[in-house]
C-alpha positions in Angstrom: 88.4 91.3 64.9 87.7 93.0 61.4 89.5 95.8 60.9 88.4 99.5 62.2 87.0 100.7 59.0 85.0 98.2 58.8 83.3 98.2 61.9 82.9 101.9 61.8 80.8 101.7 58.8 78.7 98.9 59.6 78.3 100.5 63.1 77.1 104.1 60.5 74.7 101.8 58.6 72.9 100.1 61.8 73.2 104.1 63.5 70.6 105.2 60.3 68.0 102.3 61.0 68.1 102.4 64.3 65.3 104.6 64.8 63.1 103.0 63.1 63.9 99.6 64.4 64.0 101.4 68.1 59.9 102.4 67.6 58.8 99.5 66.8 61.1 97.0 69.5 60.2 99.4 72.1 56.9 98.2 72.3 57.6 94.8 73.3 57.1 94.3 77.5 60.1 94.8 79.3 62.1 96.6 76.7 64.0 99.5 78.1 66.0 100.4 75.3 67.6 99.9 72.2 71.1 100.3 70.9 73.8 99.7 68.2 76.2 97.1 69.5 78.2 94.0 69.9 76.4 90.7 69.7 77.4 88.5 73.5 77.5 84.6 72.9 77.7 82.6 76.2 78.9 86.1 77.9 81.7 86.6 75.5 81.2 89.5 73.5 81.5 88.4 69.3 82.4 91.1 66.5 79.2 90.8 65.0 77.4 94.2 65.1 73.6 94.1 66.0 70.7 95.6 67.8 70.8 95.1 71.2 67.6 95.2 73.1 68.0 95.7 76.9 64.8 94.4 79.0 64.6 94.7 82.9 63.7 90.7 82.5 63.8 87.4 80.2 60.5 85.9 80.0 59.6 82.9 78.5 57.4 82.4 74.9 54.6 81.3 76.8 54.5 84.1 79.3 54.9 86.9 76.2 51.4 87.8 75.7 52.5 89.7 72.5 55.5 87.3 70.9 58.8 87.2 71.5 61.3 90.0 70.7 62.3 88.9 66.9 65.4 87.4 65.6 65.7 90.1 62.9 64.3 93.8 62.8 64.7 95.8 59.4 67.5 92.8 58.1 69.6 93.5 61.1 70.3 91.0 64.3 69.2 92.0 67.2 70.9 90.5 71.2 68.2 90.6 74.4 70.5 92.2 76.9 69.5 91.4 80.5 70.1 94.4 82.8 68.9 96.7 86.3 69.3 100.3 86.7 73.0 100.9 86.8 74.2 101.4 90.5 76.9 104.0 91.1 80.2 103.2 92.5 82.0 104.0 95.3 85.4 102.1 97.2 93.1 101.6 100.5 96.6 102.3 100.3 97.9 106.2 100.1 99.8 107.0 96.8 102.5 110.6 97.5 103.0 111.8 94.3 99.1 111.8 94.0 98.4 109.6 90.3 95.2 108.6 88.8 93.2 105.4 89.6 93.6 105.4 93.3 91.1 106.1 96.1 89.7 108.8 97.0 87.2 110.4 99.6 85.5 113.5 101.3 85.1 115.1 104.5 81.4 114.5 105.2 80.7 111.4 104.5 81.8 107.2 104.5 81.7 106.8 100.2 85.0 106.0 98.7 85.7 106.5 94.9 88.6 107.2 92.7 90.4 109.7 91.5 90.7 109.5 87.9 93.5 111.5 86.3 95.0 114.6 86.7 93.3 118.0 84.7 94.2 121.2 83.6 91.8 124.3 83.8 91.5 126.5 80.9 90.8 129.3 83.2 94.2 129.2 85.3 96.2 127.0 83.6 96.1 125.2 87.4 96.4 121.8 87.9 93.2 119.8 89.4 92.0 116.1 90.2 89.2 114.6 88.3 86.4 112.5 89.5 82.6 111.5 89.8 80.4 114.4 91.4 78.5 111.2 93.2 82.0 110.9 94.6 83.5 114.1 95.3 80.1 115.6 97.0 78.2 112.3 97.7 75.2 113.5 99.6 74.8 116.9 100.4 78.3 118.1 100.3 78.8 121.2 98.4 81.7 123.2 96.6 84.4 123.6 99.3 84.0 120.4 100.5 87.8 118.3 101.5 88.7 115.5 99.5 91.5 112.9 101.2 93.6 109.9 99.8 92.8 107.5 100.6 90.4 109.1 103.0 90.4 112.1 105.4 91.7 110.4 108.7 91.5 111.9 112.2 93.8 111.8 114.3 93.5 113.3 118.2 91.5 116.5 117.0 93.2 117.0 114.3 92.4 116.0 110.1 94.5 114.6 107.4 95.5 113.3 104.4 93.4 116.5 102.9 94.6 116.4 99.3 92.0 118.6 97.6 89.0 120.9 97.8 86.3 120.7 94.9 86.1 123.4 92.7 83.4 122.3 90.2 80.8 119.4 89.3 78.6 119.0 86.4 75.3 116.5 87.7 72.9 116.0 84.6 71.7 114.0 81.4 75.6 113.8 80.2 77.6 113.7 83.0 78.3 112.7 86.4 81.8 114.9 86.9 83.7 117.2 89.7 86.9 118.7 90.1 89.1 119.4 92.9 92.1 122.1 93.2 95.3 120.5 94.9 95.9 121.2 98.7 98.9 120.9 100.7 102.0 119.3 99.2 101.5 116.1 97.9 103.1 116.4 94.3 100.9 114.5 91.7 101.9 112.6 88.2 100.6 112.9 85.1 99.9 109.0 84.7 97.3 106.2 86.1 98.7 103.6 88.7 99.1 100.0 86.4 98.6 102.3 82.9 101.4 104.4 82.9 101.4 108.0 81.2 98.3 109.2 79.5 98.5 111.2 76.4 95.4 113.7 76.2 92.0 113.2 75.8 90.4 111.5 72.5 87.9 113.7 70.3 84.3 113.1 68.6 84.5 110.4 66.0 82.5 112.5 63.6 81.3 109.0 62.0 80.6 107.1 65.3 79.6 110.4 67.4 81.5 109.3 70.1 84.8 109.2 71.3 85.1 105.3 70.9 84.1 103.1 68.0 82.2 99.8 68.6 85.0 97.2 69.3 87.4 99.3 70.7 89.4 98.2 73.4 89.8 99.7 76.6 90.8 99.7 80.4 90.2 101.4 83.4 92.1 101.3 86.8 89.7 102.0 89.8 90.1 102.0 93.6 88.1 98.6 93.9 88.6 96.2 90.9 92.1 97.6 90.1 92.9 97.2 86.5 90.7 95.5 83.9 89.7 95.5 80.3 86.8 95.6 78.1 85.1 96.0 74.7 83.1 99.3 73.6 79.8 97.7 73.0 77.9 100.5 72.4 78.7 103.8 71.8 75.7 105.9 72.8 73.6 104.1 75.8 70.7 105.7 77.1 70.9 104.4 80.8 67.4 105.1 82.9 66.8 107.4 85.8 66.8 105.9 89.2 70.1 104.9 89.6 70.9 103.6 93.4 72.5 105.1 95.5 70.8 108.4 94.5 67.3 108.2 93.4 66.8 111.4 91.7 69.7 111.2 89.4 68.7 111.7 85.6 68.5 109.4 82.8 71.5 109.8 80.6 72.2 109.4 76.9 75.3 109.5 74.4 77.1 106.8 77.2 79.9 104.4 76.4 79.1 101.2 77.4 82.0 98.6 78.5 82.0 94.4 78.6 84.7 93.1 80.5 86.9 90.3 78.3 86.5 87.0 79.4 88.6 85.9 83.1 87.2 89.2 84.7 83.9 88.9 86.1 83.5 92.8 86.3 84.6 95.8 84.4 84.6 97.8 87.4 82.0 97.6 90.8 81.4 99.5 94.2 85.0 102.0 94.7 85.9 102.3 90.7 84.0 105.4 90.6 85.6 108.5 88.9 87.9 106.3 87.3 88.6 107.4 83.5 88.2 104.5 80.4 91.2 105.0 78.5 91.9 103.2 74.9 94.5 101.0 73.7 96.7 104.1 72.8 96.5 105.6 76.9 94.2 108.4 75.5 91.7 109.2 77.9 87.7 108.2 76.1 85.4 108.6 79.0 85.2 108.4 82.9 83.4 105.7 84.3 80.6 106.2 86.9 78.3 103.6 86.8 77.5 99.3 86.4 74.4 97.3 85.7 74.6 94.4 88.7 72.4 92.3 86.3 74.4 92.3 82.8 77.2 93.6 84.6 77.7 96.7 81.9 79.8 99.5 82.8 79.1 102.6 82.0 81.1 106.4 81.1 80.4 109.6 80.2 82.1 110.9 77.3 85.1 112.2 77.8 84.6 115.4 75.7 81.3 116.4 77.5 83.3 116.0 80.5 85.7 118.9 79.5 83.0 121.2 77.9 81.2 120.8 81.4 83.9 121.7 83.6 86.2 124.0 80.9 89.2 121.4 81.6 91.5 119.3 79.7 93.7 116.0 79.7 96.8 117.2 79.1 99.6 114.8 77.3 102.2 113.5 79.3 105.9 114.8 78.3 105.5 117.0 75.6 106.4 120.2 74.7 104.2 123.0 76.8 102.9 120.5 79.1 103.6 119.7 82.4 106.2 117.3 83.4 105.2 113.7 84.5 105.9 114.3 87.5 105.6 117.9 89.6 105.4 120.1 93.0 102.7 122.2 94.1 103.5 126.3 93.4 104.7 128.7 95.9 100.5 129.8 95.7 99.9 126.2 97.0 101.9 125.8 99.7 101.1 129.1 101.2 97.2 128.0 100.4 98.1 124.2 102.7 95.1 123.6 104.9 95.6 125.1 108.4 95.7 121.5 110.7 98.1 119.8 107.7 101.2 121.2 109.0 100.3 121.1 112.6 99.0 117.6 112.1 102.3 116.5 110.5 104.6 117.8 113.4 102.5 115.7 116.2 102.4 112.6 114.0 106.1 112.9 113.3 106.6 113.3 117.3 104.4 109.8 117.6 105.8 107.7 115.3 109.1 107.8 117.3 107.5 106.0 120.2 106.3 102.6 120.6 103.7 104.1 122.4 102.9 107.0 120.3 103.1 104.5 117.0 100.0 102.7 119.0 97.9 105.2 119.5 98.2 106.5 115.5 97.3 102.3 115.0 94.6 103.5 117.2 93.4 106.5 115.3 93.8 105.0 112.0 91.7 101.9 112.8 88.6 103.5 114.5 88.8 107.0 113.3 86.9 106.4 110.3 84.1 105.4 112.5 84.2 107.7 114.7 84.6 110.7 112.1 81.2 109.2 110.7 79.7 108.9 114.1 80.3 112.8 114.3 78.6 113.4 111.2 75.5 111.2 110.9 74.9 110.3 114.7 72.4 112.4 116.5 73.7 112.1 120.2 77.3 112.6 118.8 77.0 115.0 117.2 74.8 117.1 119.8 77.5 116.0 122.5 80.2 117.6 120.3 79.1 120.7 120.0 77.4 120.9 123.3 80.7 120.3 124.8 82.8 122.6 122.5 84.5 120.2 120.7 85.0 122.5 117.8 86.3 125.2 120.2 88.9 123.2 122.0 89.8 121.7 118.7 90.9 124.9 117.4 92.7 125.9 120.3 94.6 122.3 120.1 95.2 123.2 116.3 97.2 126.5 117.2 98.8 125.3 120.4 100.2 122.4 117.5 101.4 125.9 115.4 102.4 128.1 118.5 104.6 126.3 121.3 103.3 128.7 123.8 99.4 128.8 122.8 97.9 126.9 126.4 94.3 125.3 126.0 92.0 127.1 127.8 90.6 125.5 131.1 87.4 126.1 130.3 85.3 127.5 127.6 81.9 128.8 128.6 82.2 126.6 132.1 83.0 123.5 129.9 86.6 122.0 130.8 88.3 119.7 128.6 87.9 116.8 131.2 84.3 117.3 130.5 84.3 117.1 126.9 86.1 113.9 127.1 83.9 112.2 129.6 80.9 112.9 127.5 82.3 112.1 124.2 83.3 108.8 126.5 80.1 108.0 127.1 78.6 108.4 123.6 80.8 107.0 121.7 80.7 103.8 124.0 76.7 103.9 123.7 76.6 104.3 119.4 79.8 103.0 118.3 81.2 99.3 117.6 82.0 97.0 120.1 85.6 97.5 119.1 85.9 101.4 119.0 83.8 101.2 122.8 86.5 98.6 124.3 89.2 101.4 123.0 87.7 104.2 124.3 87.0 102.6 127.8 90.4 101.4 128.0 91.7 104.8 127.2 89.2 107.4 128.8 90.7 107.3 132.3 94.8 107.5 131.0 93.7 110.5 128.5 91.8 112.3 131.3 94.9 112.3 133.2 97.6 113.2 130.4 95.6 116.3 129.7 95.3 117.2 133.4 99.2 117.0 133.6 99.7 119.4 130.3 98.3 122.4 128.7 99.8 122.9 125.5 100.2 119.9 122.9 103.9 120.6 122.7 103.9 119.3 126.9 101.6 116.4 125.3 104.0 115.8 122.6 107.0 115.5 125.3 105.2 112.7 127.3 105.3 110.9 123.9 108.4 111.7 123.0 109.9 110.4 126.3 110.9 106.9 127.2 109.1 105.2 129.8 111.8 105.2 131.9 112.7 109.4 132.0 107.9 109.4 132.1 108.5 107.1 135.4 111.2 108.8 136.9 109.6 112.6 136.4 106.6 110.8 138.0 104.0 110.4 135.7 100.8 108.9 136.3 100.4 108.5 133.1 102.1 106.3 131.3 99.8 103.7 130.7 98.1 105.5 127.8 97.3 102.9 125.2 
């Protein structure tokens, strides 16, 4: 590869012809857009420095009406670049300290991203978790909404693995970005998982107007195509509206577009979302939220629009004024830990010294995905949960898990808990998988009867806690639960 100087004026030089060499290639059929960039031969990207041309399509000479796209425009090379409407990304295992390049998800809906690095608000000085707005309020989640790692899991009433609630998002023609303040206590480090430490956040190349320079190297670490690495083949992409999963999002300019080096077939796909490009020096350039599923071009916002959006900044690992590697939450974030965490933790601690208490978390954390989404996007579900008070007796399960003595009511409104478990029964054998209705069948009957034996979950707890042996000889009925 020639050296950087090099490139970087060549890349100048094409920059100032390039809009004249844009109006005229534009009119050609298919042409979407044209760009300064790397010249691909056989799908291996070459250091040659050209126009590219990206069309929706290649068409033969003889269906081209009005000629092929030249050779040379205005002196310079130009490379037809085959490509779709990028498609956004979305994406298991749980990471305490909290790092950058692992999965992340939110309360209200199935998508999966990841998590890209930690921030630093200039506001606060607080630390925060950096992703994709597509990721961290996919749908129509708003500010507030709970973000888990992996994902927000369920288990009995009760949610965890809450890590975050988002703070901020910037949605427009630059960015696709969102911020999260840290809940509960997971610590966090001030690295990406397979990268290592990052050191800050790279600056406008005054010369390139970017924060990467045609040629560069780079690598991401994302939720679904772990690490990889790629050439900057252009520096300022106009990508088109359109882009699936979300129809209305906005065309975009000024992006960084990545090819992966040859032996990867991807840059980054569905889950790598949210993930930020860093260069060959672990500065962060750009965080990644899209791919073309035709050229297979990934594509990042700029890293410094980014920050201006969301008045944040990548702080550098280990040096003076900064924050440590690795670190805590503050006193203000403890006392700020999401009501059913600590609950939550107690009555998993309690199962997991059973056999049969470590089944029914299998249980929980193989179905309760599914049925978290049932509750959400189901129409029957959803109207038997709240028809039932599910939220009510929730709550009341919640602080019987914080107060020992706090009993769950009988009945709320004539509802009894027995009832709300035969309906949910029902419905959730009637919408969800074959799987999750062979569970709940198998289980409906043996829950019914725990709960009729116990009114606080500390009693429930006990049954757990207990060997078969002192459950038989007390006389529970019981005990085949699970």
């Amino acid at each position: 590869m020639r050296p950087r100087h090099e490139r970087l004026a060549e890349q100048i030089r094409l920059t100032e012809l390039l809009p004249a060499a844009k109006a005229e290639l534009v009119r050609y059929p298919g042409v979407r857009d044209v760009g300064v960039g790397l010249k691909e031969v056989n799908d291996r990207v070459t250091e040659e420095i050209v126009f590219r041309v990206y069309v929706s399509e290649k068409k033969s000479p003889s269906e081209l009406a009005t000629g092929m796209i030249p050779k040379l425009i205005r002196g310079v090379p130009t490379d037809v670049v085959l490509e779709s409407a990028p498609h956004e990304t979305e994406d298991h295992d749980k990471y305490r300290p909290l790092l950058g390049g692992i999965q992340i998800g939110n309360d209200s809906n199935s998508v999966r991203g990841t998590l890209g690095c930690l921030a630093q608000r200039n506001s606060d000085k607080s630390m925060v978790l950096l992703s994709n707005k597509h990721v961290m309020l996919a749908d129509t989640a708003i500010a507030g909404e709970k973000i888990g790692q992996p994902s927000i899991s369920c288990c009995c009433c009760c949610k965890g693995n809450i890590v975050g609630e988002v703070l901020d998002s910037g949605y427009d023609a630059l960015v696709d970005c969102a911020i999260a303040k840290i809940k509960g206590q997971p610590g966090f480090l001030n690295e990406i998982q397979d990268i290592g430490p990052i050191f800050g956040s790279a600056s406008i190349i005054a010369a390139s107007g970017s924060t990467v320079t045609l040629g560069d190297k780079v690598r991401k670490r994302g939720c679904a195509t772990g690490l990889t690495t790629g050439t900057v083949t252009n520096v300022s992409k106009a990508t088109p509206a359109g882009i699936e999963p979300d129809k209305n999002s906005p065309a975009r300019t000024n992006q960084i577009e990545v090819k992966a080096d040859p032996g990867q077939e991807w840059f980054q796909f569905d889950g790598d979302s949210g993930a930020v490009l860093v260069n060959e020096a672990n500065v962060v350039v750009g965080l990644m939220w899209g791919v073309d599923k035709v050229s297979k071009l990934a594509y990042a916002n700029r890293i410094t629009d980014v920050l201006t959006k969301l008045d944040i900044k990548i702080v550098e690992s280990g040096t003076l004024g900064t924050i440590p590697l690795g670190a805590s939450p503050s006193a203000e974030e403890v006392a700020a830990l999401d009501v059913a965490d600590a609950p939550l933790s107690e009555i998993t601690a309690v199962l997991e010294r059973s056999p049969k208490g470590r089944q029914l978390l299998e249980l929980f954390d193989r179905h309760g995905d599914e049925i978290n989404e049932l509750l959400n996007t189901n129409r029957e579900v959803k109207v038997a949960w709240h028809r039932f008070h599910g939220p009510e007796f929730t709550a009341h399960i919640i602080e019987s898990a914080r107060e020992r003595d706090h009993a769950i009511p009988a009945k709320i409104e004539g509802v009894s808990p027995a009832n709300l478990l035969i309906r949910m029964s029902v419905v959730l054998q009637d919408n969800g998988s074959p799987a999750l209705a062979a569970v709940v069948e198998a289980n409906t009957l043996p829950t019914l009867k725990l709960f009729a034996a116990t009114k606080t979950v500390h009693e429930l707890l006990e049954h757990f806690d207990a060997s078969d042996e002192e459950l038989q000889a007390a006389g529970s009925t019981s005990t085949e639960l699970i």
